[in-house]
Rosetta silent file (secondary structure, phi, psi, omega in degrees, C-alpha in Angstrom):
SEQUENCE: XXXXXXXXXXXXXXXXXXXXXXXXXXXXXXXXXXXXXXXXXXXXXXXXXXXXXXXXXXXXXXXXXXXXXXXXXXXXXXXXXXXXXXXXXXXXXXXXXXXXXXXXXXXXXXXXXXXXXXXXXXXXXXXXXXXXXXXXXXXXXXXXXXXXXXXXXXXXXXXXXXXXXXXXXXXXXXXXXXXXXXXXXXXXXXXXXXXXXXXXXXXXXXXXXXXXXXXXXXXXXXXXXXXXXXXXXXXXXXXXXXXXXXXXXXXXXXXXXXXXXXXXXXXXXXXXXXXXXXXXXXXXXXXXXXXXXXXXXXXXXXXXXXX
SCORE:     score description
SCORE:     0.000 S_00000001
   1 L     0.000  135.251 -179.535   -7.890   43.627    7.148 S_00000001
   2 L   -69.626  148.379  175.567   -7.596   39.742    6.915 S_00000001
   3 L   -62.939  147.686  175.368   -7.988   37.901   10.124 S_00000001
   4 L   -73.235  126.859 -176.059   -4.840   36.774   11.903 S_00000001
   5 L  -108.980  142.842  179.666   -4.289   33.056   11.235 S_00000001
   6 L  -125.345  150.231  167.291   -2.379   30.603   13.413 S_00000001
   7 E  -121.293   85.731  172.360   -1.088   26.996   12.941 S_00000001
   8 L   -98.227  -32.397  173.415   -0.897   25.648   16.390 S_00000001
   9 L  -139.228  155.556  170.689   -2.674   22.476   15.633 S_00000001
  10 H   -50.820  -34.238  178.811   -3.723   20.718   12.412 S_00000001
  11 H   -56.863  -19.056  179.225   -7.246   21.559   13.873 S_00000001
  12 H   -78.515   -9.190 -179.506   -6.661   25.219   13.107 S_00000001
  13 L  -100.928  133.741  171.785   -6.838   24.447    9.434 S_00000001
  14 L   -83.609  172.947 -175.894  -10.163   23.796    7.796 S_00000001
  15 H   -57.870  -40.884 -178.899  -10.247   21.237    4.940 S_00000001
  16 H   -64.753  -41.658 -175.919   -9.708   23.873    2.216 S_00000001
  17 H   -61.319  -48.683 -174.999   -6.865   25.474    4.149 S_00000001
  18 H   -57.169  -49.861 -177.058   -5.150   22.073    4.688 S_00000001
  19 H   -70.938  -29.714  174.776   -5.339   21.100    1.034 S_00000001
  20 H   -65.465  -51.394  179.416   -4.252   24.576   -0.042 S_00000001
  21 H   -60.787  -45.048 -179.745   -1.114   24.505    2.009 S_00000001
  22 H   -62.633  -50.386  179.589   -0.197   20.908    1.014 S_00000001
  23 H   -62.136  -34.546  178.238   -0.780   21.673   -2.684 S_00000001
  24 H   -69.283  -43.046  178.082    1.159   24.892   -2.549 S_00000001
  25 H   -62.725  -37.109  179.635    4.103   23.117   -0.852 S_00000001
  26 H   -68.130  -37.237  176.583    3.974   20.268   -3.383 S_00000001
  27 H   -67.025  -40.454  176.916    3.981   22.798   -6.249 S_00000001
  28 H   -63.451  -35.607 -172.240    6.973   24.601   -4.784 S_00000001
  29 H   -76.758  -22.750 -174.360    8.770   21.173   -4.380 S_00000001
  30 H   -77.646  -18.870 -177.996    7.995   20.158   -8.004 S_00000001
  31 L   161.105 -179.241 -177.939    9.933   22.961   -9.575 S_00000001
  32 L   -54.664  123.472  179.192   10.320   26.700  -10.020 S_00000001
  33 L  -130.200  122.270 -177.358    7.152   28.556   -8.905 S_00000001
  34 L   -67.253  109.456  176.773    6.724   32.288   -9.055 S_00000001
  35 L  -112.628   -6.242 -173.892    5.980   33.443   -5.424 S_00000001
  36 L    50.380 -155.430  175.791    7.178   36.961   -5.418 S_00000001
  37 L  -119.160   58.989 -174.232    7.843   38.652   -2.025 S_00000001
  38 L   -56.905  -20.885 -177.247    4.490   38.597   -0.299 S_00000001
  39 L   -97.849   11.635 -176.961    6.258   39.022    3.100 S_00000001
  40 L   -53.281  137.216  178.532    8.268   42.160    2.119 S_00000001
  41 L    74.066    8.499  174.875    8.316   44.639    5.157 S_00000001
  42 L  -109.362  155.562 -176.756    7.262   41.860    7.490 S_00000001
  43 E  -123.090  128.734  177.627    9.286   40.201   10.288 S_00000001
  44 E  -105.178  122.860  179.752    9.239   36.583   11.240 S_00000001
  45 E   -95.219  140.794  174.159   10.509   35.673   14.757 S_00000001
  46 E  -119.157  123.118  178.405   11.954   32.153   15.365 S_00000001
  47 E  -124.378  109.929 -173.760   11.960   30.946   18.970 S_00000001
  48 E  -124.529  110.887  174.683   13.418   27.533   19.524 S_00000001
  49 L   -74.294  -26.459 -178.228   13.814   26.135   23.038 S_00000001
  50 L  -118.702  165.367 -177.828   15.085   22.906   21.694 S_00000001
  51 L   -62.950  153.923 -178.379   17.521   21.776   18.987 S_00000001
  52 L  -162.177  131.904  165.755   16.410   21.941   15.395 S_00000001
  53 L  -107.116  -54.870 -173.140   18.174   21.523   12.092 S_00000001
  54 H   -77.632  -48.605 -173.216   15.471   21.176    9.480 S_00000001
  55 H   -68.350  -42.586  176.012   12.448   23.141   10.937 S_00000001
  56 H   -62.184  -44.835  179.096   14.468   26.109   12.000 S_00000001
  57 H   -66.418  -41.858  178.084   16.437   26.355    8.834 S_00000001
  58 H   -58.121  -44.956 -179.299   13.349   25.805    6.741 S_00000001
  59 H   -72.968  -32.911  179.700   11.406   28.636    8.288 S_00000001
  60 H   -70.683  -55.048 -178.419   14.451   30.978    8.321 S_00000001
  61 H   -61.958  -43.714  176.172   15.346   30.266    4.696 S_00000001
  62 H   -61.556  -40.563  179.217   11.722   30.137    3.492 S_00000001
  63 H   -66.995  -37.561  177.272   10.886   33.436    5.097 S_00000001
  64 H   -63.986  -39.738 -177.615   13.820   35.138    3.599 S_00000001
  65 H   -65.200  -29.465  176.419   12.855   33.767    0.232 S_00000001
  66 L   -90.644    5.048  171.350    9.350   35.334    0.684 S_00000001
  67 L    99.335    0.835 -177.223   10.871   38.699    1.422 S_00000001
  68 L   -85.093  154.181  163.765   10.653   38.772    5.272 S_00000001
  69 E   -82.216  154.295 -177.864   13.290   39.855    7.784 S_00000001
  70 E  -126.653  133.448  172.768   14.024   37.271   10.391 S_00000001
  71 E  -116.780  127.948 -177.680   14.769   37.543   14.200 S_00000001
  72 E  -105.233  124.993  172.234   16.194   34.501   15.995 S_00000001
  73 E  -108.257  126.985  171.634   15.585   33.832   19.651 S_00000001
  74 L   -88.660  179.086 -171.805   17.501   31.205   21.432 S_00000001
  75 L   -63.697  -21.851 -178.203   16.212   29.275   24.556 S_00000001
  76 L  -109.969   16.164 -171.615   17.650   31.881   27.007 S_00000001
  77 L   -90.717  -20.918 -171.695   16.926   35.070   25.097 S_00000001
  78 L  -103.174  154.395 -177.277   13.389   35.934   26.330 S_00000001
  79 H   -78.009   -0.379  167.145   12.308   37.335   29.784 S_00000001
  80 H   -54.187  -33.283  177.815   10.006   34.327   30.133 S_00000001
  81 H   -59.137  -25.764 -178.227   13.186   32.827   31.707 S_00000001
  82 H  -108.106   15.094  172.065   12.921   35.390   34.462 S_00000001
  83 L   105.750    2.597  171.688    9.182   35.019   35.182 S_00000001
  84 L   -72.241  142.131 -174.972    7.438   37.207   32.580 S_00000001
  85 L   -70.523  154.764  175.703    4.239   35.581   31.501 S_00000001
  86 H   -65.440  -29.431 -178.977    3.701   34.070   28.091 S_00000001
  87 H   -67.597  -42.936 -177.353    0.697   36.363   27.632 S_00000001
  88 H   -70.029  -37.076  178.021    2.741   39.517   28.374 S_00000001
  89 H   -65.167  -43.856  173.124    5.569   38.346   26.096 S_00000001
  90 H   -59.685  -34.988 -179.125    3.048   37.641   23.278 S_00000001
  91 H   -66.792  -40.358  178.900    1.561   41.042   23.768 S_00000001
  92 H   -70.957  -48.966 -178.512    4.898   42.696   23.295 S_00000001
  93 H   -59.515  -31.053  178.432    6.155   40.490   20.495 S_00000001
  94 L   -72.150  -12.299  178.348    2.868   41.007   18.643 S_00000001
  95 L   -94.286   -3.326  179.697    3.512   44.680   18.410 S_00000001
  96 L  -127.224  -20.182  179.466    6.803   43.969   16.635 S_00000001
  97 L  -117.171  150.527  171.956    6.491   40.749   14.711 S_00000001
  98 L   -95.016  -26.577  175.376    4.170   39.546   12.121 S_00000001
  99 E  -143.673  137.917  173.024    4.771   35.818   12.640 S_00000001
 100 E  -117.732  120.797  179.130    6.263   33.858   15.571 S_00000001
 101 E  -109.245  117.935 -165.113    7.467   30.365   14.844 S_00000001
 102 E  -123.969  122.669  169.474    7.917   28.610   18.141 S_00000001
 103 E  -110.533  102.887  178.751    9.370   25.220   19.190 S_00000001
 104 L  -100.857  -25.734 -169.022    8.550   24.883   22.904 S_00000001
 105 L    55.715   15.889  173.391    8.092   21.098   23.359 S_00000001
 106 L   -99.549 -155.959 -175.764    5.463   22.347   25.822 S_00000001
 107 L   -79.910  157.674  170.430    1.707   22.491   25.746 S_00000001
 108 H   -73.915  -19.444  175.774   -0.357   23.893   22.932 S_00000001
 109 H   -67.986  -32.277  174.411   -2.095   26.021   25.547 S_00000001
 110 H   -68.015  -37.805  176.437    1.191   27.829   25.995 S_00000001
 111 H   -64.752  -33.928  173.312    1.281   28.589   22.308 S_00000001
 112 H   -59.105  -33.611  179.566   -2.318   29.841   22.516 S_00000001
 113 H   -64.114  -42.895 -179.696   -0.971   32.313   25.060 S_00000001
 114 H   -61.206  -33.875 -172.679    1.557   33.680   22.529 S_00000001
 115 L   -92.867    6.049 -174.625   -1.419   34.116   20.102 S_00000001
 116 L   -76.370  -10.883  172.303   -3.784   35.668   22.557 S_00000001
 117 L  -106.184  131.081 -175.829   -2.939   39.165   21.263 S_00000001
 118 L   -67.180  163.922  174.866   -3.970   39.930   17.753 S_00000001
 119 L   101.208  -30.988  179.523   -1.795   40.784   14.801 S_00000001
 120 L  -109.497  123.722  174.829    0.908   38.140   15.093 S_00000001
 121 E   -79.259  142.074 -178.992    0.433   34.737   13.607 S_00000001
 122 E  -118.885  123.956  175.779    1.803   31.946   15.728 S_00000001
 123 E  -114.337  129.031 -177.307    3.154   28.695   14.163 S_00000001
 124 E   -76.284  104.203  178.785    3.770   25.526   16.181 S_00000001
 125 L   -90.815    6.282  167.036    7.231   24.279   15.194 S_00000001
 126 L   144.988  116.255  170.096    6.816   21.244   17.638 S_00000001
 127 L  -106.939 -178.226  177.834    4.965   21.080   20.850 S_00000001
 128 L   -64.548  -34.348  178.745    4.867   18.105   23.232 S_00000001
 129 L   -97.917  -24.417 -170.382    1.820   16.653   21.622 S_00000001
 130 L  -146.000  143.859  175.836    1.779   17.751   18.021 S_00000001
 131 L  -127.774   70.564 -167.691    4.098   18.633   15.128 S_00000001
 132 H   -59.827  -35.879 -177.476    1.746   20.080   12.555 S_00000001
 133 H   -74.394  -18.876  174.744    4.264   21.379   10.033 S_00000001
 134 H   -72.574  -43.471  177.748    5.878   17.921    9.902 S_00000001
 135 H   -60.009  -39.901 -178.901    2.567   16.341    8.927 S_00000001
 136 H   -66.083  -38.107  177.745    1.946   19.037    6.212 S_00000001
 137 H   -65.911  -39.645 -178.825    5.424   18.221    4.910 S_00000001
 138 H   -61.768  -44.375 -175.558    4.709   14.477    4.930 S_00000001
 139 H   -72.098  -39.662  177.124    1.525   15.010    2.899 S_00000001
 140 H   -60.155  -42.141 -179.854    3.272   17.519    0.484 S_00000001
 141 H   -62.112  -51.737  176.875    6.010   14.925   -0.014 S_00000001
 142 H   -59.414  -40.721  179.478    3.549   12.133   -0.854 S_00000001
 143 H   -64.989  -43.708  179.377    1.653   14.426   -3.184 S_00000001
 144 H   -63.744  -34.407 -177.580    4.773   15.485   -4.937 S_00000001
 145 H   -75.802  -54.383 -176.840    5.900   11.917   -5.326 S_00000001
 146 H   -86.118  -29.325 -174.799    2.684   10.226   -6.242 S_00000001
 147 L    89.281   -6.305 -179.672    0.830   13.033   -7.787 S_00000001
 148 L  -155.921  164.529  170.123   -2.200   12.396   -5.441 S_00000001
 149 L  -106.938  -35.630 -178.028   -3.083   11.671   -1.837 S_00000001
 150 L   -63.120  135.357 -177.847   -6.337    9.803   -2.355 S_00000001
 151 L    83.238   -4.951 -179.891   -5.852    6.122   -2.317 S_00000001
 152 L   -80.379  130.414 -177.887   -2.329    6.237   -0.917 S_00000001
 153 E  -105.848  129.036 -177.212   -1.735    3.608    1.771 S_00000001
 154 E  -122.050  133.773  172.266    0.750    4.460    4.553 S_00000001
 155 E  -118.466  120.294 -177.498    2.143    2.234    7.257 S_00000001
 156 E  -101.329  124.956 -178.049    3.598    4.244   10.179 S_00000001
 157 E  -117.045  120.604  175.270    6.028    2.110   12.458 S_00000001
 158 L   132.028 -168.428 -172.874    7.117    3.398   15.791 S_00000001
 159 L   -66.738  142.471 -179.729    6.214    5.501   18.731 S_00000001
 160 L   -79.444   67.041 -172.391    2.895    7.433   18.711 S_00000001
 161 L   -88.092 -160.995 -179.271    4.761   10.707   19.188 S_00000001
 162 H   -66.687  -33.149  178.278    4.037   14.312   18.104 S_00000001
 163 H   -66.597  -39.848 -179.246    4.776   13.493   14.496 S_00000001
 164 H   -69.044  -39.618  175.772    2.330   10.553   14.568 S_00000001
 165 H   -52.737  -51.450 -178.438   -0.291   12.700   16.266 S_00000001
 166 H   -63.266  -44.768 -178.596   -0.057   15.345   13.596 S_00000001
 167 H   -61.344  -43.107  175.964   -0.057   12.749   10.857 S_00000001
 168 H   -57.196  -51.603 -173.861   -3.237   11.140   12.196 S_00000001
 169 H   -66.392  -39.713  179.039   -5.095   14.525   12.283 S_00000001
 170 H   -74.254  -37.474 -174.751   -3.885   15.497    8.749 S_00000001
 171 H   -70.318  -30.794 -177.599   -4.368   12.213    7.002 S_00000001
 172 L   -60.472  -19.268 -177.480   -7.990   12.007    8.430 S_00000001
 173 L   -85.960   -5.513 -166.634   -8.743   15.065    6.114 S_00000001
 174 L  -109.780  110.638  178.815   -7.815   13.278    2.867 S_00000001
 175 L   -57.018  131.844 -177.735  -10.594   11.306    1.274 S_00000001
 176 L    80.446   -8.451  175.151   -9.409    7.765    0.461 S_00000001
 177 L   -74.801  141.580 -179.243   -6.141    7.928    2.302 S_00000001
 178 E  -129.271  134.568  171.079   -5.320    4.953    4.622 S_00000001
 179 E  -130.806  122.040  179.041   -2.807    5.044    7.426 S_00000001
 180 E  -105.710  111.300 -179.118   -2.015    1.973    9.514 S_00000001
 181 E   -88.815  122.976  170.253   -0.219    3.003   12.763 S_00000001
 182 E  -117.347  104.419  177.701    1.888    0.179   14.257 S_00000001
 183 L  -116.109  140.349 -178.000    3.068    1.374   17.578 S_00000001
 184 L   -58.233  149.030  179.863    4.725   -0.478   20.343 S_00000001
 185 L   -51.768  124.675 -175.640    2.700   -1.564   23.368 S_00000001
 186 L    94.550  -10.010 -175.654    2.557    1.364   25.678 S_00000001
 187 L  -127.266   36.442  177.357    3.552    3.907   23.105 S_00000001
 188 L   -70.557  164.609  174.795    0.321    4.497   21.238 S_00000001
 189 L   -62.517  150.658 -171.363   -0.872    7.625   19.602 S_00000001
 190 L   -60.947  132.949 -175.141   -2.679    9.719   22.224 S_00000001
 191 H   -63.967  -37.237 -178.431   -6.274    8.161   22.443 S_00000001
 192 H   -63.164  -40.001 -179.115   -7.934   11.479   22.527 S_00000001
 193 H   -69.363  -38.561  179.414   -6.312   12.550   19.277 S_00000001
 194 H   -66.377  -37.235  172.959   -7.122    9.226   17.583 S_00000001
 195 H   -54.631  -52.566  177.472  -10.768    9.693   18.593 S_00000001
 196 H   -58.958  -42.276 -178.850  -10.816   13.085   16.973 S_00000001
 197 H   -62.206  -42.418 -172.569   -8.994   11.759   13.915 S_00000001
 198 H   -69.596  -38.080  175.662  -11.424    8.864   13.547 S_00000001
 199 H   -64.588  -35.143  173.178  -14.398   11.206   13.709 S_00000001
 200 H   -66.313  -48.199 -174.914  -12.951   13.373   10.967 S_00000001
 201 H   -57.995  -36.191 -177.889  -12.112   10.228    8.884 S_00000001
 202 H   -66.362  -29.588  178.208  -15.636    9.017    9.064 S_00000001
 203 H   -73.126  -42.085 -172.354  -16.656   12.386    7.455 S_00000001
 204 H   -92.720  -21.293 -170.852  -14.047   12.387    4.754 S_00000001
 205 L    93.919    4.696  170.146  -13.678    8.741    3.863 S_00000001
 206 L   -74.303  159.170  179.261  -10.164    8.353    5.123 S_00000001
 207 E  -126.422  124.586 -176.958   -9.136    5.213    6.981 S_00000001
 208 E  -121.204  135.948  171.424   -7.062    5.125   10.177 S_00000001
 209 E  -138.854  161.653 -179.579   -6.092    2.058   12.118 S_00000001
 210 E  -145.845  132.399  168.563   -3.748    1.260   14.963 S_00000001
 211 E  -144.736  174.926 -166.145   -2.226   -1.898   16.406 S_00000001
 212 L  -126.247   26.160  177.254    0.666   -2.868   18.620 S_00000001
 213 L  -146.238  163.705  179.414    2.394   -5.879   17.152 S_00000001
 214 L  -119.740   20.140 -177.349    4.326   -6.844   14.024 S_00000001
 215 L   -67.073  -22.981  170.427    3.583  -10.638   13.920 S_00000001
 216 L  -122.255  105.919 -176.076    1.789   -9.837   10.586 S_00000001
 217 L   -73.225  160.685  169.056    3.754   -7.052    8.866 S_00000001
 218 L   -46.422  151.562 -178.708    2.160   -4.337    6.668 S_00000001
 219 L  -144.878  133.038  171.046    1.387   -5.449    3.147 S_00000001
 220 L    77.805   17.328 -179.034    0.791   -3.691   -0.088 S_00000001
 221 L   -90.477  162.608 -177.329    1.410   -0.112    1.155 S_00000001
 222 L   -91.705  -25.186 -177.509    2.733    2.756   -0.806 S_00000001
 223 E  -141.168  129.819  172.344    4.800    4.340    2.091 S_00000001
 224 E  -105.522  119.046 -172.015    6.740    2.845    4.949 S_00000001
 225 E  -129.500  132.698  170.790    7.283    5.667    7.494 S_00000001
 226 E  -136.344  176.535 -179.567    9.164    5.729   10.754 S_00000001
 227 L  -142.335  164.019 -174.628   10.493    8.212   13.171 S_00000001
 228 L   -76.242  150.898 -167.639   13.362    7.989   15.594 S_00000001
 229 L   -77.831  -15.350  177.740   12.625    6.189   18.837 S_00000001
 230 L  -113.348   98.955  177.218   13.909    8.907   21.240 S_00000001
 231 L   -62.905  148.808 -174.907   11.822   11.995   20.483 S_00000001
 232 L   -56.255  128.225  177.144   13.535   15.259   21.100 S_00000001
 233 L    71.442   18.197  176.938   13.768   16.154   24.772 S_00000001
 234 L  -119.578  158.141  179.595   12.058   13.065   26.031 S_00000001
 235 L  -134.224  149.684 -175.613   13.136    9.981   28.015 S_00000001
 236 L  -104.227  135.169 -173.631   11.392    6.632   28.456 S_00000001
 237 L   -79.179  -21.029 -178.694   10.826    5.355   31.949 S_00000001
 238 L   -87.668  122.708 -172.730   11.062    1.610   31.036 S_00000001
 239 L   -72.026  -12.378 -178.452   14.736    0.627   30.987 S_00000001
 240 L  -109.067   30.548 -175.502   13.935   -2.264   28.509 S_00000001
 241 H   -67.798  -31.467  177.079   12.099   -0.068   26.095 S_00000001
 242 H   -58.108  -35.935  177.068   14.440   -0.952   23.279 S_00000001
 243 H   -64.921  -39.569  177.039   13.312   -4.657   23.428 S_00000001
 244 H   -62.662  -38.893 -174.043    9.692   -3.378   23.071 S_00000001
 245 H   -86.828  -16.703 -178.128   10.611   -1.286   20.024 S_00000001
 246 H   -51.621  -44.194  179.644   12.845   -3.784   18.273 S_00000001
 247 L   -61.887  -18.124 -174.219   10.192   -5.492   16.274 S_00000001
 248 L   -93.477    9.937 -178.940    9.084   -2.228   14.742 S_00000001
 249 L   -65.361  138.094  176.761   12.490   -1.452   13.151 S_00000001
 250 E   -89.396  108.749  179.022   12.213   -0.780    9.351 S_00000001
 251 L  -121.506  170.598 -178.681   14.482   -3.216    7.607 S_00000001
 252 H   -57.800  -21.843 -176.437   14.771   -4.585    4.042 S_00000001
 253 H   -64.694  -31.536  179.895   12.563   -7.534    4.850 S_00000001
 254 H   -58.733  -22.497 -179.595    9.476   -5.210    4.863 S_00000001
 255 H   -84.495    3.102  171.293    9.868   -4.787    1.096 S_00000001
 256 H   -74.040  -29.098  177.158    9.143   -8.516    0.676 S_00000001
 257 L  -110.788    1.911  176.675    5.452   -7.618    1.326 S_00000001
 258 L  -140.896   57.531 -167.333    5.694   -4.001    0.095 S_00000001
 259 L   -61.233  -23.535 -177.299    7.839   -4.155   -2.994 S_00000001
 260 L  -107.807   13.646 -175.336    6.850   -0.795   -4.450 S_00000001
 261 L   -77.526  136.607  172.485    6.872    1.122   -1.240 S_00000001
 262 E   -91.088  165.442  179.850    8.996    4.364   -0.752 S_00000001
 263 E  -115.664  135.374 -179.264   10.513    4.990    2.672 S_00000001
 264 E  -127.981  146.627 -179.898    9.909    8.196    4.655 S_00000001
 265 E  -152.875  136.416  178.734   11.488    9.465    7.994 S_00000001
 266 L   -79.302  -12.116  173.685   11.082   12.799    9.588 S_00000001
 267 L    61.371  145.550    8.944   14.800   12.854   10.631 S_00000001
 268 L   -76.258  156.623 -177.109   17.178   12.871   12.398 S_00000001
 269 L  -108.873  150.186  167.863   17.665    9.161   12.006 S_00000001
 270 L  -116.171   96.748 -179.869   19.610    6.651   14.110 S_00000001
 271 E   -58.311  137.742 -175.462   20.754    3.985   11.708 S_00000001
 272 L    88.857   -6.549  172.391   20.542    0.592   13.298 S_00000001
 273 L  -105.210  -94.576 -174.506   17.655    1.575   15.677 S_00000001
 274 L   -73.170  -19.746  178.995   14.429    2.565   14.017 S_00000001
 275 E  -146.843  146.782  175.146   15.810    1.978   10.483 S_00000001
 276 L   -81.765  154.941  172.363   18.647    0.129    8.918 S_00000001
 277 H   -63.118  -28.971 -177.365   21.271    2.025    6.876 S_00000001
 278 H   -66.224  -36.345  178.318   20.449   -0.209    3.921 S_00000001
 279 H   -81.302  -46.125 -172.457   16.867    1.252    3.840 S_00000001
 280 H   -59.243  -47.546 -175.029   17.565    4.863    4.858 S_00000001
 281 L   -92.308   10.312 -171.065   20.350    5.213    2.305 S_00000001
 282 L   -90.713  177.736 -178.274   18.740    2.886   -0.259 S_00000001
 283 L   -67.167  -26.670  179.362   16.914    3.462   -3.580 S_00000001
 284 L   -76.746  -16.062 -174.017   13.480    3.369   -2.017 S_00000001
 285 E   -76.428  125.446  171.270   14.237    6.127    0.467 S_00000001
 286 L  -117.805   24.149 -175.308   12.801    9.620   -0.182 S_00000001
 287 H   -60.089  -36.908 -178.451   13.641   10.714    3.396 S_00000001
 288 H   -85.167  -24.103  166.718   16.044   13.426    2.408 S_00000001
 289 H   -61.507  -40.949  177.351   13.728   14.783   -0.351 S_00000001
 290 H   -64.167  -36.018  174.188   11.198   14.936    2.483 S_00000001
 291 H   -65.028  -40.875  178.219   13.530   16.954    4.619 S_00000001
 292 H   -63.647  -28.150 -177.487   14.180   19.320    1.787 S_00000001
 293 H   -77.886  -12.606  176.075   10.461   19.752    1.351 S_00000001
 294 H   -63.594  -31.311  178.728   10.198   21.236    4.879 S_00000001
 295 H   -67.154  -44.603  178.886   11.419   24.562    3.508 S_00000001
 296 H   -62.245  -40.767 -179.346    8.681   24.529    0.782 S_00000001
 297 H   -65.096  -39.198 -175.328    6.049   23.617    3.463 S_00000001
 298 H   -66.609  -37.892  177.248    7.365   26.439    5.735 S_00000001
 299 H   -64.611  -47.385 -175.437    6.937   28.905    2.855 S_00000001
 300 H   -62.019  -40.531 -178.035    3.439   27.669    2.107 S_00000001
 301 H   -65.407  -49.788 -176.769    2.481   27.904    5.882 S_00000001
 302 H   -65.433  -34.855  176.692    3.865   31.422    6.376 S_00000001
 303 H   -60.848  -41.117  178.303    2.348   32.586    3.119 S_00000001
 304 H   -63.702  -44.542 -171.695   -1.101   31.164    4.256 S_00000001
 305 H   -59.782  -35.102 -176.782   -0.717   32.755    7.657 S_00000001
 306 H  -100.210    0.613  177.630   -0.273   36.235    6.126 S_00000001
 307 L   -69.205    0.000    0.000   -2.658   36.027    3.232 S_00000001
């Protein structure tokens, strides 16, 4: 029997696993791919404590396409709300489910608790620190668009949130990929994560950098990427935070120094905040193709978990 595999962090994937999932998702996105029903007679549980449009729908639709049944749990449906431990809940669910896709916006340790009993794969659909399936979608979208990941230059503008964390960890695995993180002062990517990502990048030949000003804008990149300024379920203590973030807005002027760049956004977007409507809805934007690719990535992830 194959070992039970989890995707709680990008770190749960070795290099071959990561490239397999990204390549599989990119192939799904490129056109009809025969995938059969490898999850026939299996059940995927979806547990979302926080709102979700793309991630929940992608795993629900993708699991059905792979032949699985789907059970959906809302934020108030499990006995964890009445004091049952995560470990006990995981022990019970693992006897009934084959995969649990969970958005907790809590710690990854909590997700490890779900996974502590064998047999059920656990997929992190977004925790407080990391959004691994988003980063895999990002890489799959870039691969599908450019045909390669090596040599691609990305400028990420905005908060060093869970999407940025996952992107740093994933991009570090790609030889020749460059990611320039431009994060507002006080809103950097978690330093511990960046240290881990830099260590991996030194091994693979990827390049990661981070700075906190836009006095010299990114130049000559292939992808301009942003995320909304108010991450799901979080609030910023600084009442003037919008002033700090304003220079990091993605507007048309950035194409003066990046004329061939495409625009990506993990959505949902707030036009007029992190990105202008002109850019999000313009010809350079592949943000909605990126959103559609979440389903293909979800299929690749669940397929990998149960292979």
């Amino acid at each position: 029997m194959a070992r039970t595999k989890h995707l709680i962090s990008i770190d749960d994937l070795d290099d071959d696993d990561l490239h397999h999932v990204v390549d599989r998702a990119a192939r799904f996105a490129a056109g009809p791919v025969e995938h059969g029903r490898p999850l026939a007679d299996q059940v995927v549980g979806l547990y979302f404590r926080r709102t979700s449009t793309r991630t929940r729908t992608s795993f629900w639709s993708g699991s059905l396409r792979l032949g699985a049944g789907v059970v959906n749990f809302g934020p108030n449906d499990l006995q964890t709300n009445t004091g049952e431990t995560t470990e006990d809940t995981g022990r019970v669910l693992s006897s009934m489910l084959d995969v649990l896709v969970a958005r907790t916006c809590g710690t990854t340790e909590e997700l490890r608790g779900w996974a502590s009993w064998g047999g059920m794969s656990v997929v992190n659909a977004m925790s407080e620190l990391e959004h691994p399936t988003q980063a895999l979608t990002d890489l799959a979208t870039i691969k599908a668009h450019f045909g390669t990941l090596s040599g691609i230059r990305v400028a990420y503008l905005g908060e060093g949130n869970n999407s940025a964390t996952a992107l740093a960890l994933a991009a570090a695995r790609v030889p020749g990929m460059e990611v320039d993180f431009r994060t507002p002062p006080g809103y950097a990517v978690d330093p511990g994560v960046m240290a881990r990502a830099h260590a991996v990048a030194r091994r693979t030949g990827a390049t990661l950098s981070e700075s906190h000003d836009m006095s010299t804008p990114p130049s000559g990149v292939d992808v301009l990427y942003t995320t909304r300024w108010q991450t799901t379920g979080t609030a910023k203590p600084d009442p003037r935070w919008r002033d700090v973030f304003a220079p990091f807005q993605v507007g048309a002027a950035l194409w003066d120094t990046n004329p061939d760049a495409v625009f990506m956004h993990d959505l949902p977007a707030h036009r007029g905040e992190e990105v202008t409507a002109e850019v999000l809805d313009g010809p350079a934007s592949i943000a909605f193709r990126q959103a559609a690719n979440k389903m293909w990535t979800a299929m690749a992830v669940v397929e990998w978990c149960r292979a």
